[in-house]
N, C-alpha and C positions, 0 to 999 in steps of 0.2 A: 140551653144545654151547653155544656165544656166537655173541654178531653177530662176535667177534675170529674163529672158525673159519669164519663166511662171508665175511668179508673174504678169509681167506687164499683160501679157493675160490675167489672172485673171480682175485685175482693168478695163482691158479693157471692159471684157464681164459685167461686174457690170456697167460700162458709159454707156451700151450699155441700158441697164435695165432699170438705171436712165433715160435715153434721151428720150427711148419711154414710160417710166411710166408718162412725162411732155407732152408729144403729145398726150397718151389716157387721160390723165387728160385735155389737153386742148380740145383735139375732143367732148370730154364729155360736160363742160363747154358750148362749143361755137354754137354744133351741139347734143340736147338735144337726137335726137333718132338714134345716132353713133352705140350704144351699147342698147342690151335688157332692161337693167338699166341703169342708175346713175351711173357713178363711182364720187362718192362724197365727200371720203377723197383721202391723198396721199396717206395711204397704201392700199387701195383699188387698185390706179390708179401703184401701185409698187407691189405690189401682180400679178395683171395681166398679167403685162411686163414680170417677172420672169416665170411663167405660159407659157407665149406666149413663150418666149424665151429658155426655155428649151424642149419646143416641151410637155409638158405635157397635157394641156387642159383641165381640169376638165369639164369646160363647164357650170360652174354657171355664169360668165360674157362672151356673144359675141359678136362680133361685127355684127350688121344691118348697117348701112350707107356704103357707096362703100371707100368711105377715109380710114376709120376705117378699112374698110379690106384688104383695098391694106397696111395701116402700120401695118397688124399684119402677110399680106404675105412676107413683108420687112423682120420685125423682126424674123418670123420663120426661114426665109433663114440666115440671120444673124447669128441667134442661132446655127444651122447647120453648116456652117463655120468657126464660132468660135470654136466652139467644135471640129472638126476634127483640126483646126489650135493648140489649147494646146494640144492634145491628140497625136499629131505628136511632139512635143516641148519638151511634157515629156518624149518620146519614146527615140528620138532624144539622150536628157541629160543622160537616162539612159544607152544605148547602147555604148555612147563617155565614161561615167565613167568605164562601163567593159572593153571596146577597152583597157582603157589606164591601168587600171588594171593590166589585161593578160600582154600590154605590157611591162610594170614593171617587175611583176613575171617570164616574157620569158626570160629578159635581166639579171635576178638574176643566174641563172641555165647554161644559156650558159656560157661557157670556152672565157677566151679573149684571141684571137689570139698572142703567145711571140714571136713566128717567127723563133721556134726549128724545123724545121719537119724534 
């Protein structure tokens, strides 16, 4: 693992935002009573998603229609697995950078064998 495979995580869980901010925007659009309101622009419809998907909920936008709820039980799950997947990723990079650290600093201090004994 690298910070380069957290980044991607990153970009990933933001696709993840985008993709269901374009499905509550379409659900919206296509199925008027999805949600208590309107989601009527796109930062509305990418407000939500990010809401949704960090597990926070404020609870000013919900979903009524059963579609709408089954993609915000998608996406909360989503959320949740993403998060423990960078949250391992980071751990992961930062645990390998000390590992290798130590073993730097071990091999500075130990004695190299001359083959006097």
């Amino acid at each position: 693992m690298t910070y380069r495979t957290c980044h991607i995580d990153f970009f990933v869980y933001i696709g993840v935002a985008i993709l269901f901010a374009a499905l509550f925007r379409y659900q919206s659009v296509w199925n008027p009573g999805a949600f208590d309101r309107p989601i009527e622009t796109t930062l509305d419809s990418f407000y939500f998603s990010v809401v949704t998907l960090a597990t926070v909920g404020y609870g000013d936008i919900h979903p009524v229609g059963s579609v709408a709820k089954i993609l915000v039980i998608i996406e909360v799950l989503l959320g949740i697995l993403l998060l423990a997947i960078m949250v391992g990723a980071a751990i992961s990079v930062t645990f390998h950078e000390i590992s290798n650290k130590l073993e730097k600093h071990n091999n500075k201090i130990q004695p190299t064998p001359d083959g006097d004994d």
